[in-house]
N, C-alpha and C positions, 0 to 999 in steps of 0.2 A: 504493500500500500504506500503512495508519496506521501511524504511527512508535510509538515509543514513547514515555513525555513526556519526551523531551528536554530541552524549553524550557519544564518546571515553574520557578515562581518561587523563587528562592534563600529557603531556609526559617529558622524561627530553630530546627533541627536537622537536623541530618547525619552517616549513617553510611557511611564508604568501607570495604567488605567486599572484599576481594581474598583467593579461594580457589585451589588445583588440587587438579586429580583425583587421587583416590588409584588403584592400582593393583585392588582390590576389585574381582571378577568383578560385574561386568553394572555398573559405575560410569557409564557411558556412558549405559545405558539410565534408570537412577536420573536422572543427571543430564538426558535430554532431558525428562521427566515432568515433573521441579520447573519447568523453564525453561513449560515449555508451559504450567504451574496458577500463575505468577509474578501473571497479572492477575486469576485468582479469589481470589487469597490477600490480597491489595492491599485488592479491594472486598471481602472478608469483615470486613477487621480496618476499613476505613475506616467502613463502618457506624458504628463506636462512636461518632462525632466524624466529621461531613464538612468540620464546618469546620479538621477537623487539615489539611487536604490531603494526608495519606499519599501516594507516592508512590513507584515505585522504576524505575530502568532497568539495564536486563542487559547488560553486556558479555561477548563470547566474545574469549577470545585465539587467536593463531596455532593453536598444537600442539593444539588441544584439536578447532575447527573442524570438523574432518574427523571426528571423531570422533562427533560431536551432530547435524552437521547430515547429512542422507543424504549419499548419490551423485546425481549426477545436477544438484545446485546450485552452480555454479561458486561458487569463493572472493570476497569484493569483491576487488578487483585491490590495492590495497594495503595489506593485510592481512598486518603479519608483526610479531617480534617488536620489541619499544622497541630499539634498538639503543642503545650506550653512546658517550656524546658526550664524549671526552676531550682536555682542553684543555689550555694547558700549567702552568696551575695548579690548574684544578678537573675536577673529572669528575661527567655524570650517570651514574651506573650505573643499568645494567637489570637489575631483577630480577623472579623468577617469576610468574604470574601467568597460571592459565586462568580464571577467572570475575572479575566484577565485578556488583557489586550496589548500586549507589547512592541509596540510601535516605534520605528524605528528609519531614521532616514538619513543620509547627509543633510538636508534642508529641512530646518525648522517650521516653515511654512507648508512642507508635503506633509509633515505628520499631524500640523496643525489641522490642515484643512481635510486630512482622512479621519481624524477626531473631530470635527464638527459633523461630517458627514454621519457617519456613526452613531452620535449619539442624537440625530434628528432620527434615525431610522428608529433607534431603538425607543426614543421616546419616554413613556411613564413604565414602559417595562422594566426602568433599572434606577434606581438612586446611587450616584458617589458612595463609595466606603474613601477612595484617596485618590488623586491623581499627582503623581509627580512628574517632571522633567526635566530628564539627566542631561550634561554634555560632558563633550570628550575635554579633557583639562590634559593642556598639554602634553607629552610622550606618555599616555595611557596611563598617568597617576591619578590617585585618589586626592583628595585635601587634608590629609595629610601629608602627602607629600612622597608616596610611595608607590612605586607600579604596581599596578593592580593586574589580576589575572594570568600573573604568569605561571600556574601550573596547569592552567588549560589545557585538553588536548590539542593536539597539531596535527593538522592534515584531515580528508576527508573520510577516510576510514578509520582512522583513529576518534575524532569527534561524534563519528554513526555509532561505533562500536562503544561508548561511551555515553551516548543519549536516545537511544530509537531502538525502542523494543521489538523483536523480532516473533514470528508466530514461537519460538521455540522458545524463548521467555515468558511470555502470557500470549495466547493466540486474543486475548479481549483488547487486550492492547497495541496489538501489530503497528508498528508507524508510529507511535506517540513517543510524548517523556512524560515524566513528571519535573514538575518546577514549583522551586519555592521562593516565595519574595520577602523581604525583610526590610524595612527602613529604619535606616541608623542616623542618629540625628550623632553631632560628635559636640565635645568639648575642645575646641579648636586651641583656646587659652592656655587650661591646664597641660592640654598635649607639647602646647609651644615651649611651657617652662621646663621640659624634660630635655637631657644633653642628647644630643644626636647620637650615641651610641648606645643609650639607652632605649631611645625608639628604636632603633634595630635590632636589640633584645631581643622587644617583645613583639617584634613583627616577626623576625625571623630573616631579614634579610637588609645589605646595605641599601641606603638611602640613595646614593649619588647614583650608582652602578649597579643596582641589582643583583648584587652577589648574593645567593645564597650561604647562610651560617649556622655554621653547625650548633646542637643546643649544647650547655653547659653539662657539665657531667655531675651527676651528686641530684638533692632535692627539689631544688629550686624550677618553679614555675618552667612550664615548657613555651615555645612561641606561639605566637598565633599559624606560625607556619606548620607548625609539626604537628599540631593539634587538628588542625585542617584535614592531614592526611591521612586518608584510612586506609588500612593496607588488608587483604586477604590475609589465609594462613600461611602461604604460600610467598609473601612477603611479597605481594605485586599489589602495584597502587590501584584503589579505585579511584576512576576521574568523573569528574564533573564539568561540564561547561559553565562558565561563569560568565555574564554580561554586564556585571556593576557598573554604576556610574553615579560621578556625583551630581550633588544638586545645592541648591542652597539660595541663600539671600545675605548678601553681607551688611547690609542695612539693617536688616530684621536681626543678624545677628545668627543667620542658623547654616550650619554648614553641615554637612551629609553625604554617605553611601548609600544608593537603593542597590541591595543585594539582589540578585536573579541567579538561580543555581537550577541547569537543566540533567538530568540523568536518566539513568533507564531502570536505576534501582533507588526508587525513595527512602530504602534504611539507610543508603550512604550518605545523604544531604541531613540524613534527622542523628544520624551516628555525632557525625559533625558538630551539631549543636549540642547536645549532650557533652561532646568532650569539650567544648568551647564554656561552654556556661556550668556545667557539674564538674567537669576538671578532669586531668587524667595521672594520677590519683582522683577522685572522688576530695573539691577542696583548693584545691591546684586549678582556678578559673585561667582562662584567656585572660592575659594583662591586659589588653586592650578595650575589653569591655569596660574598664576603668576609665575610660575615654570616651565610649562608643554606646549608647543606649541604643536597642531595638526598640520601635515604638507600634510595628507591624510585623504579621506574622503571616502568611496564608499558604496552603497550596492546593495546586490544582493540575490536571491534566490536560496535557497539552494532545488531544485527537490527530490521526490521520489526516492529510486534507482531503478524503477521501471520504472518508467519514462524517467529516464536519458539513461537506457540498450536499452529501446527501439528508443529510437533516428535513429539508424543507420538504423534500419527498415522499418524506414519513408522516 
C-alpha cells in the first residue's frame, strides 16, 4: 500500500495542526470526506510552486478511529492513546488529540493557504486542541543551540524500514506509522546561564561541531542522547524519524521544540519517554527536562494513502 510522505524532507516551514471532533451530527462523515480529498487538496495548492514541496501527513488518534475508519478494518495493534509518563520530578502529560495534520512546505504561504483550505472544508466538524508553527533555524538546530535530528535514519530504505509497517508486522497497519507529538516550551534563560560544556553533558553531544560524546562512566545522570536510544537485545538501534522544529515568540518571551517522532513500533517512541522522564536507573531523569517542559502529549496513526483516499467510499 503507498504510504503517505512520511519521509518528506525537513522543510524551512512547518505547521503541527492537532484537532478533535466536535460532537456536530454527521462530524464523522465530514471528517472521512476531508481525510479522503487531503491529497487532491495538496496537489491543487502545490501547482502554484512545485518547487514549495507542499506536503502534508494525516494522523488519526485512538477514540476517533473507529469512528472514520469502517467496520470490518481491524485497528493497527498498537494504536491507543499517548499515555502520561510521570517521573518523580517531571511528567509528560497527555493530552487531546483526534486529528493530526502535519504540514509542511519550503513556503510559508503554501502551508498557510493549504491550512485555511482545510479547515473551511472541515468546518464545525473539529475545534483547535493546538496549532503551532515551526521553522528551520539555521544548520538544522534547535534554540538551544544544538542540531537536532541527527540520529535519524539515512536513506530511503533505511527511513521505510524504520517507519512503515509492513503486512508482516501488522497486516491492519500495512503502509502506516505511528507518530507522536510533544510540545516543549524551554527555559531559554536558565539554559543560557549553564557553561557550554555543561550543555553538552546533558545533551550528549558538542555544541559547535556535532561530535558525539561518550557518557561518563560511574552514577551520574546519562545524556539526553543515550537515553534516546533504545537498542534491541541484540545490541542494534531502534530508529525513529524525527521532524522537530522550533517555534516561538521572542517578544512573548516563549521559545520551543515541537517534537514529531515517526516509527513503525510505538513501544520505541513510548520506551523513550519513560527513560527520559522515569530515568535509567529509575530516578536518573533526562537533565534536560530541567530546561525543557512538555506541555502536549498525543498520538496517533499515520494510514496508508490508500486507505485514507478510500475513506469517503465507505
Amino acid at each position: 500500500m503507498a504510504p503517505q510522505p512520511v519521509e518528506a524532507p525537513l522543510s524551512q516551514s512547518a505547521t503541527f495542526l492537532v484537532l478533535a471532533a466536535t460532537d456536530q451530527p454527521d462530524a464523522a462523515k465530514t471528517i472521512r470526506s476531508v481525510l479522503a480529498s487531503v491529497a487532491d487538496l495538496t496537489k491543487n495548492i502545490s501547482i502554484r510552486d512545485r518547487a514549495a514541496s507542499l506536503s502534508c501527513t494525516v494522523g488519526i488518534g485512538s477514540s476517533l478511529w473507529d469512528k472514520v475508519v469502517p467496520p470490518g478494518r481491524p485497528r493497527p495493534a498498537e494504536l491507543h492513546p499517548f499515555p502520561e509518563v510521570r517521573g518523580a520530578r517531571h511528567t509528560a502529560p497527555s493530552t487531546p488529540g483526534d486529528l493530526l495534520f502535519h504540514i509542511r512546505s519550503e513556503r510559508r504561504d503554501m502551508a498557510f493557504e493549504f491550512e485555511r483550505q482545510l479547515m473551511d472544508r472541515l468546518g464545525g466538524a473539529v475545534r483547535v486542541e493546538d496549532e503551532t508553527v515551526g521553522f528551520r533555524y539555521f544548520d538544522v538546530r534547535d534554540v538551544l543551540g544544538f542540531v537536532d535530528g541527527t540520529a535519524n535514519p539515512v536513506g530511503a530504505q533505511d527511513v521505510a524500514d524504520a517507519v512503515l509497517l509492513t503486512a508482516r508486522d501488522d497486516p491492519a497497519g500495512e503502509g502506516g506509522s505511528y507518530v507522536v507529538v510533544q510540545k516543549y516550551l524551554h527555559d531559554l534563560a536558565a539554559w543560557g546561564r549553564l557553561k557550554t560544556e555543561d550543555q553538552e553533558a546533558i545533551i550528549g553531544r558538542t555544541k559547535l561541531d556535532n561530535v558525539e560524546l561518550d557518557d561518563a562512566e560511574g552514577p551520574e545522570q546519562k545524556s539526553h542522547k543515550t537515553l534516546a536510544t533504545i537498542e534491541g537485545e541484540d545490541g542494534s538501534e531502534h530508529d525513529i524519524l524525527r521532524d522537530n522544529m522550533p517555534f516561538g515568540s521572542p517578544a512573548q518571551g516563549e521559545f520551543g521544540t515541537y517534537f514529531i517522532g515517526y516509527s513503525k513500533k510505538l513501544w520505541v517512541t513510548e520506551k523513550m519517554m519513560e527513560r527520559m522522564f522515569i530515568g535509567d536507573p529509575p530516578g536518573k531523569h533526562d537533565r534536560i527536562l530541567d530546561y525543557s517542559s512538555p506541555v502536549t502529549g498525543s498520538t496517533f496513526f499515520v494510514p496508508s494513502l490508500s486507505l485514507l483516499e478510500s475513506l469517503d467510499d465507505d
